[in-house]
C-alpha positions in Angstrom: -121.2 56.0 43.3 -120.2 55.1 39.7 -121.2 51.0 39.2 -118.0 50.9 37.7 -116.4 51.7 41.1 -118.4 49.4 42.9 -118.2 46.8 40.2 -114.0 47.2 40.5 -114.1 47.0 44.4 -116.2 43.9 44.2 -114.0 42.6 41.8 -111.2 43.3 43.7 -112.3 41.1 46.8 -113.6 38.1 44.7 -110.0 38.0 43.4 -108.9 37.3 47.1 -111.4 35.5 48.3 -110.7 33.3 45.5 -107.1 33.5 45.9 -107.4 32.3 49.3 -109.6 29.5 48.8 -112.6 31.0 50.7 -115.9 30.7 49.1 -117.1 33.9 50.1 -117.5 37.2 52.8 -120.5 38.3 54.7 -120.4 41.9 56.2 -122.6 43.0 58.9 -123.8 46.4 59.8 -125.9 48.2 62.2 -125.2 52.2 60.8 -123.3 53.3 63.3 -120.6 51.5 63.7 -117.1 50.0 61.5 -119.0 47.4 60.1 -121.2 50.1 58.3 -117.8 51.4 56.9 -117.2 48.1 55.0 -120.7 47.7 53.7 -120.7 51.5 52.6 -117.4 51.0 51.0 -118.5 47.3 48.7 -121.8 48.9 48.0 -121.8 52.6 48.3 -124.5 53.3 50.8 -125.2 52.6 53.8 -127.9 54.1 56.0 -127.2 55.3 59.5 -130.2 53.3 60.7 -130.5 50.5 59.5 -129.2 46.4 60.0 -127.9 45.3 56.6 -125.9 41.9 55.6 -124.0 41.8 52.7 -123.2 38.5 51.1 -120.1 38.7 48.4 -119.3 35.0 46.8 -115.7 34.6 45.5 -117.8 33.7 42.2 -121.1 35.4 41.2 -123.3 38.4 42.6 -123.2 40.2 45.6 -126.3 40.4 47.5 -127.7 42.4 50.3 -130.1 41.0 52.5 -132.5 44.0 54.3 -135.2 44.1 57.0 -136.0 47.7 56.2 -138.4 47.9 53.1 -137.5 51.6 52.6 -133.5 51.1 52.9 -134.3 48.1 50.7 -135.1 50.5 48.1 -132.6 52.8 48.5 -130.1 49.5 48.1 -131.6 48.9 44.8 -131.1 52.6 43.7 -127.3 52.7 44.6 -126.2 48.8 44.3 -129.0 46.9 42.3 -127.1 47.3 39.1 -124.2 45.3 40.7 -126.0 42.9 43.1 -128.9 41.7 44.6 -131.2 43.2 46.9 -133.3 41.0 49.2 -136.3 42.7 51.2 -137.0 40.7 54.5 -139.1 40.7 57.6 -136.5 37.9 58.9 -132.7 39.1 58.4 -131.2 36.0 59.5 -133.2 33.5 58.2 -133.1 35.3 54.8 -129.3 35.1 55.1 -129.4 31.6 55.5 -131.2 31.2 53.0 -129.1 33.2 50.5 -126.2 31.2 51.8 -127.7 27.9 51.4 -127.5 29.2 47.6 -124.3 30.6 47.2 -122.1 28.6 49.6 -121.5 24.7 49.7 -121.8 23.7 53.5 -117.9 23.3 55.0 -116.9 26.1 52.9 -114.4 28.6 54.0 -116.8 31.4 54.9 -115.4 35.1 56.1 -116.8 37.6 58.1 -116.8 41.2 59.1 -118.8 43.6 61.4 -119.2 40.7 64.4 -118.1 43.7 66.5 -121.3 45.2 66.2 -123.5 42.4 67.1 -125.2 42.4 70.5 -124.7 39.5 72.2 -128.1 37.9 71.3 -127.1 38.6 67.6 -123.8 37.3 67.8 -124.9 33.7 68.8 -127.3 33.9 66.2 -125.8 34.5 63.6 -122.8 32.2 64.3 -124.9 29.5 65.4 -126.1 29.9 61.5 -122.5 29.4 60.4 -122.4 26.2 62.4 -121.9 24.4 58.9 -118.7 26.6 57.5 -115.1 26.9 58.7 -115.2 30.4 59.5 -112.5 32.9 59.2 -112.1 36.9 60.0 -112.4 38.8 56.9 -111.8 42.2 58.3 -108.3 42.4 57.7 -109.2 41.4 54.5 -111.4 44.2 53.8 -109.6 46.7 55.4 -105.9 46.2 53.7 -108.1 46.5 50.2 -109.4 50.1 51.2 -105.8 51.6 51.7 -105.8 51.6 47.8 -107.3 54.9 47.4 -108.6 56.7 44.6 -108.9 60.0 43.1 -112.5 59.0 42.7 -112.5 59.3 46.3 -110.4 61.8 46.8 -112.7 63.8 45.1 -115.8 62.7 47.0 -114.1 63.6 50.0 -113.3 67.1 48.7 -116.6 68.1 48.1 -117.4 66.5 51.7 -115.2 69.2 53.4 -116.6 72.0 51.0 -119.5 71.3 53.5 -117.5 71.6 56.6 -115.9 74.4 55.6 -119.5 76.2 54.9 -120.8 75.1 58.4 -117.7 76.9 59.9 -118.4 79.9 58.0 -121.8 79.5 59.0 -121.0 79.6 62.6 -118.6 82.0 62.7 -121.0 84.0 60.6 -124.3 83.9 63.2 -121.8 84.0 66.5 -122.4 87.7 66.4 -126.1 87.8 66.8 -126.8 89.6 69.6 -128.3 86.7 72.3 -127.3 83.6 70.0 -126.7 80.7 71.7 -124.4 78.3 71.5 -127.4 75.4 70.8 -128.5 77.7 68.3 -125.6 77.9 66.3 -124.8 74.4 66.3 -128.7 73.7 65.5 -128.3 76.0 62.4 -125.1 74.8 61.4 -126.3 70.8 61.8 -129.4 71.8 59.4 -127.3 73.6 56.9 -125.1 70.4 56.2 -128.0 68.5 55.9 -129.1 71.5 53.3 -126.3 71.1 51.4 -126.7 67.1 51.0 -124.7 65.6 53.8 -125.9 62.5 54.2 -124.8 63.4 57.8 -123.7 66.6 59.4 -122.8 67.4 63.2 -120.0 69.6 65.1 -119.4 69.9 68.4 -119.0 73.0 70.2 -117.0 75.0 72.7 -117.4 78.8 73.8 -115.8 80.6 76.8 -112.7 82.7 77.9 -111.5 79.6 78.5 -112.9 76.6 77.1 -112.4 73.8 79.6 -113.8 71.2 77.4 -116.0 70.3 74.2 -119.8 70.2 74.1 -122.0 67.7 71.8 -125.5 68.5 73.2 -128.1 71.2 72.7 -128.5 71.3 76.4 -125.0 71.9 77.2 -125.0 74.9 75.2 -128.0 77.3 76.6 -125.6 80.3 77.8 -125.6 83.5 75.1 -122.4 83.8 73.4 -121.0 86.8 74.8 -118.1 89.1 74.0 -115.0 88.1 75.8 -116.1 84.2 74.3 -113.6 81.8 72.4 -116.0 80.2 69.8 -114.4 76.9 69.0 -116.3 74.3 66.6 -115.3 70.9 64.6 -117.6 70.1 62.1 -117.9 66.8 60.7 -119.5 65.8 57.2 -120.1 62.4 55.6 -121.7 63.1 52.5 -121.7 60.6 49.5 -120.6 57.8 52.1 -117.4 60.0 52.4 -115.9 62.0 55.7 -114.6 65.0 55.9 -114.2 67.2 58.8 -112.6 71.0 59.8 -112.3 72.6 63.4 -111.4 76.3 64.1 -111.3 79.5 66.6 -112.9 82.5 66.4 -113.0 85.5 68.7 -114.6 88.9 68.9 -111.0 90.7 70.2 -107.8 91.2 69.6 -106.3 87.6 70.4 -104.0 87.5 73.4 -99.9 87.1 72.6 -100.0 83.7 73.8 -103.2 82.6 71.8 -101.4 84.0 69.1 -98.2 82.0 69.7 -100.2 78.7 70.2 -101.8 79.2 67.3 -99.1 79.4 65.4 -97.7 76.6 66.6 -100.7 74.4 65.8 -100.6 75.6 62.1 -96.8 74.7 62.3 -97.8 70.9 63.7 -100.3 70.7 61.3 -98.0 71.5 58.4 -95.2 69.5 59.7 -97.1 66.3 59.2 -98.3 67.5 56.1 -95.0 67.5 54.7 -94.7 63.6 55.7 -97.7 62.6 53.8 -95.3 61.2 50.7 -96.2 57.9 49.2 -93.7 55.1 51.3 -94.1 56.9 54.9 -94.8 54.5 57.8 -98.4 56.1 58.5 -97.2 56.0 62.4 -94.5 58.6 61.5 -97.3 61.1 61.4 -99.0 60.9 64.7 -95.3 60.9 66.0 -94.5 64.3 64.9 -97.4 65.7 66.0 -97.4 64.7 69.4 -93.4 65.4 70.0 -94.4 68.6 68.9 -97.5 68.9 71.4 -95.6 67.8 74.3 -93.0 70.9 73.1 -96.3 73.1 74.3 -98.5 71.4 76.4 -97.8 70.9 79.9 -100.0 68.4 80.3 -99.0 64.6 79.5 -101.2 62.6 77.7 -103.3 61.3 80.3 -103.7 64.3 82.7 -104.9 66.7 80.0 -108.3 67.3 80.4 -108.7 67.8 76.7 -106.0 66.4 74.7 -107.0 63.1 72.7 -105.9 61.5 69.1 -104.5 64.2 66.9 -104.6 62.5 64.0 -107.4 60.1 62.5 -107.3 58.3 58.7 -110.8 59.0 56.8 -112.0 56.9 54.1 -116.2 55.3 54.0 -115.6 55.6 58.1 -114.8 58.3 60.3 -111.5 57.0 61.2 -110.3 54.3 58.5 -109.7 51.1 60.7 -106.5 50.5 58.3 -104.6 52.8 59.4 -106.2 54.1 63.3 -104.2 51.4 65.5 -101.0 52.7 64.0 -101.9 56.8 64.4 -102.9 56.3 68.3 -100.3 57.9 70.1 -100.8 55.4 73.2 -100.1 52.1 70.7 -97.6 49.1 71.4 -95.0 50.8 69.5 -92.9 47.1 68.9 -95.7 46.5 66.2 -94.8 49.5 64.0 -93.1 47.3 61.7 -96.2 46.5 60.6 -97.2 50.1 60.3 -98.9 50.8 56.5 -97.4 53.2 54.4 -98.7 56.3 53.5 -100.0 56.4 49.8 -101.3 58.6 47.1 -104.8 60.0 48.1 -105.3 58.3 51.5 -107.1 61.6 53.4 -106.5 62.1 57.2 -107.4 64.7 59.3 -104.9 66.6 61.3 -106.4 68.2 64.2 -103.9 68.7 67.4 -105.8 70.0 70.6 -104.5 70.1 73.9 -104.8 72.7 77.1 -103.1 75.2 78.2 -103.9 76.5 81.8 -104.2 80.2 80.8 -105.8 79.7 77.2 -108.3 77.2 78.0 -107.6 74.1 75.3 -106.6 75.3 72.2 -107.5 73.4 68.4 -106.9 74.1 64.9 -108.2 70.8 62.3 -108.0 70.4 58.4 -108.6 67.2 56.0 -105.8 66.4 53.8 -104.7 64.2 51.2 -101.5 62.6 50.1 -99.7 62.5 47.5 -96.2 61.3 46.2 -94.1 63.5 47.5 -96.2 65.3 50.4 -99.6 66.3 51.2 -102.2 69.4 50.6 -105.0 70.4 52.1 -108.7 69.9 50.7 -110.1 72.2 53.8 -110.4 75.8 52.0 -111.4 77.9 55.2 -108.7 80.1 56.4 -106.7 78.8 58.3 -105.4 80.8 61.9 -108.0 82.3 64.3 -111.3 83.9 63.1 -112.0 87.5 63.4 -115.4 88.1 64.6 -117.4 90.9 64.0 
């Protein structure tokens, strides 16, 4: 990431913070959860495991406060132009100290990322805020990375030129003669790292039928054989940015109906594609897709065995936490006044999956982008059913 870009996002936020009359933000991460979203997105990196506080004053430099020497490093190779690293042994007493600097006591102070605290670290760490008023910042945060960029945009592009090239992959090897399903998603897993994911998994599911999706080596010890459905959903966060593609593949002839549902999933997928103008309520777009669903499923929402969301925002976090309370198709609908609109390069995913009795469940996915008068895709595998040989 550019220090330009960074320098403009912490810009961005100082404005506000300043605006607001609060002296300054502190983000907490773990790596694996939102709050490593926020950090990724202010500083752009964030390892997957690692416990990082960032500290961004309305006025001045940004600093990052680290327990882990190594990440440390890495910090200083991505962010030290823009900010400060500090190397620790003690990550809350460090912050307190770099507080102590930065923030008069009584001070408005924000946060983010106290969802990720265990409960021993929550009371820590706002026992050590005992001296500020304290405010939630995430809102604050997450409004600001709506604005997309074709900066990122473009980072997410060459994310799913990844995912796409673990599909291939897969569909390429299901053929051996003995493969497994582990060892497919084993080789598919190493070739995103290969091609510099900073994070690369799928899941898997193989069968006549595919009841449901598998995540773990162990799951997947049966040979693929010849009458199998190979389904896989890769996911890719590479640069700090995700991307992700799911497909089908299948040694015969598909059946009619397999044929017909697939359709119909491509049709789903490119009827919310044509909603992804600049000004759409982002909630319009999860309601297509599931009216459409329902039109094939049999299933409701709750009784299908694998149906779940269809539709997912992706930004420096899987699902951008903008825009995911407003594309979950079970949400308190009197709030979608206050649904965000959809703007020029925000990227979701569009994956509908659902189960029908005789198929098995049935999934098609590709990342998108929009734009000001509708959407395209950045996923470049084919899209329909895979023939494989």
């Amino acid at each position: 990431m550019t220090i330009n870009e960074t320098k403009q996002r912490i810009a961005i936020l100082q404005a506000t913070l300043a605006g607001r009359g609060i002296a300054a933000l502190v983000a907490f991460a773990n790596g694996a959860r939102e709050g490593a979203g926020t950090v990724r997105y202010l500083t752009g990196w964030m390892p997957f495991s690692s416990e990082v506080f960032l500290v961004v004053p309305a006025k001045g430099s940004a600093v990052i406060v680290s327990a882990d020497k190594n990440r440390a490093r890495a910090f200083r190779m991505r962010f030290g132009g823009e900010g400060e690293v500090v190397k620790t042994t003690d990550l809350y007493g460090s912050l307190q100290e770099v507080l102590a600097k930065l923030v008069q006591p009584g001070s408005v102070l924000a946060y983010t990322g106290a969802d990720d605290f265990t409960v021993e670290q929550s009371a820590r760490f706002f026992t050590l805020l005992d001296g500020y008023e304290k405010l939630d910042g995430t809102g604050i945060v997450n409004i600001q990375r709506l604005e997309r960029t074709p900066y990122e945009v473009d980072k997410h592009r060459k994310a799913t030129e990844i995912a796409d090239k673990m599909v291939a992959h897969a569909m390429g090897i299901a053929s051996v003669k003995g493969i497994t399903g582990a060892e497919i998603m084993a080789e598919v897993e190493y070739l995103g790292r290969r091609l510099g994911a900073d994070s690369a998994s799928c899941w898997l599911a193989i069968g006549e039928r595919p009841p449901e999706t598998y995540f773990e080596l162990f799951e997947l010890v049966e040979p693929v054989g010849p009458d199998s459905r190979v389904q896989i959903g890769t996911t890719v966060c590479q640069d700090g940015y995700y991307a992700q593609v799911l497909r089908m593949g299948m040694f015969k002839e598909p059946s009619p109906e397999l044929q017909r549902i697939s359709g119909a999933i491509i049709g789903m997928q490119d009827a919310a594609l044509a909603k992804m103008a600049a000004g759409t309520p982002v909630h319009v777009l999860v309601d297509v897709l599931e009216e459409m669903i329902d039109e094939y499923c049999p299933y409701t929402r709750t009784t299908d065995p694998f149906r779940f969301q269809s539709i997912h925002g992706m930004s420096n976090s899987y699902s951008d936490p903008g825009v995911a309370p407003f594309l979950n198709a079970g949400r308190d609908q009197s709030r979608d006044g206050e649904s965000p609109r959809v703007a020029e390069n925000m990227v979701f995913e569009v994956h509908p999956n659902f189960t029908v009795p005789e198929l098995g469940h049935v999934c098609h996915g590709d990342t998108a982008v929009a734009g000001k008068d509708g959407g395209s895709w950045l996923s470049k595998t084919p899209r329909g059913i895979y023939y494989l040989s």
